[in-house]
N, C-alpha and C positions, 0 to 999 in steps of 0.2 A: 169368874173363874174359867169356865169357857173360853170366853174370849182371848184370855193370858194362854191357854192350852193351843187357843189354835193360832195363835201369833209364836210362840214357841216353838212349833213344828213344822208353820212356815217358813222362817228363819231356817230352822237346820235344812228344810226342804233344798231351799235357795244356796242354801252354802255347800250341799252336797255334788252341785251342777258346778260351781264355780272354776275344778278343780278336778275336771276329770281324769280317770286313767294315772296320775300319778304325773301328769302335766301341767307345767305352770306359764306355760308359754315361751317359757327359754331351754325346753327338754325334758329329759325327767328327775326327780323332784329325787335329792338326796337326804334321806336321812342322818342328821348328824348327832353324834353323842357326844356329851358332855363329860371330862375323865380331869381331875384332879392331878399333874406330873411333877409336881415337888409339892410335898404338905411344909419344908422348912419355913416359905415364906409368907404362911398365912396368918403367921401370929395366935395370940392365946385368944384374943376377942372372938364374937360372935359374927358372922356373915352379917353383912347389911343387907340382901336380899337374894333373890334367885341369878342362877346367871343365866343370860339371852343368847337362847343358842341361835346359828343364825343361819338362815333360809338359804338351802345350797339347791343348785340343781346342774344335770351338764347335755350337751346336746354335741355329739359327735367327740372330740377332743375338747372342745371347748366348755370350760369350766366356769359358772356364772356362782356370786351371792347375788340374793335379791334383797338386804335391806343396808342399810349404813352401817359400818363396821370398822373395826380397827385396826392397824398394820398387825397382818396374820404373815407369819412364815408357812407356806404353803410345803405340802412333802407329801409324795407319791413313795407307797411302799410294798412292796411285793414282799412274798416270804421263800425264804432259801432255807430246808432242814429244820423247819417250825420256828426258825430267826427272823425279824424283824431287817429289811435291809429297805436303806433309803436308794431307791435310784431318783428322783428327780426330787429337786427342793428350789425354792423361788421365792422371794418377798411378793407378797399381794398388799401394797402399801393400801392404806384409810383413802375410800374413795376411788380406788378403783372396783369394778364389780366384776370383771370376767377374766381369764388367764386361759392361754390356748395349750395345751399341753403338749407334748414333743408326740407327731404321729406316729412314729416309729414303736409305741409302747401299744401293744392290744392285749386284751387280758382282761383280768379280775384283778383289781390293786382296794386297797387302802389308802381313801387323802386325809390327810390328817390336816386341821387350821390351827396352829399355836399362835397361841397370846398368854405373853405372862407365865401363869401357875395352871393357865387350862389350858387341854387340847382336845379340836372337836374332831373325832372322828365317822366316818363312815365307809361304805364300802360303795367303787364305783365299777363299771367294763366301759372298758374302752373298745 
């Protein structure tokens, strides 16, 4: 039992260093949420599983995912009057990892990734 205890704490030790600052080597590490945008087409059945949100980070303008993913429509959104307004939007096709975004934008925005019936969002500054 020991031994399970300190291989356990080793581990989280190790993986605390992995990852610091909120750094993953391609800038800083975007939190992204997962949000359900039309419940029409999800059908009455039950989920087959979780869904895989997926590893974002950005470093100056430029916008990286870090794992394999699927043709996302990419959307940069600012708020005018507590409104939602799109000013940039872009396919980020499967297989690409990084999009440079227009430098002319600096700020606090909103990237939203849609696929489908989800949209993952987080918040970025540019």
């Amino acid at each position: 039992m020991k031994k399970l205890f300190i291989a356990l704490v080793s581990v989280l030790l190790l993986t605390s260093f992995m990852v610091p600052d909120g750094d993953d080597g391609n800038g800083t590490i975007v939190p992204l949420t997962p949000q359900i945008i039309n419940n029409d087409n999800l059908g009455n059945g039950p989920l087959h599983g979780p869904i895989l949100v997926p590893s974002a980070s950005i470093d100056g303008h430029t916008f990286f995912i870090n794992s394999s993913h699927p043709d996302y429509l990419l959307q940069l959104v600012n708020f005018v009057d507590d409104e939602e307004v799109v000013i940039y939007e872009t396919l980020m096709p499967a297989g690409v990892n990084s999009v440079v975004l227009p430098a002319s934008y600096t700020g606090e925005y909103v990237i939203k990734l849609i696929w489908g019936n989800w949209c993952f969002w987080g918040y970025i500054n540019l």
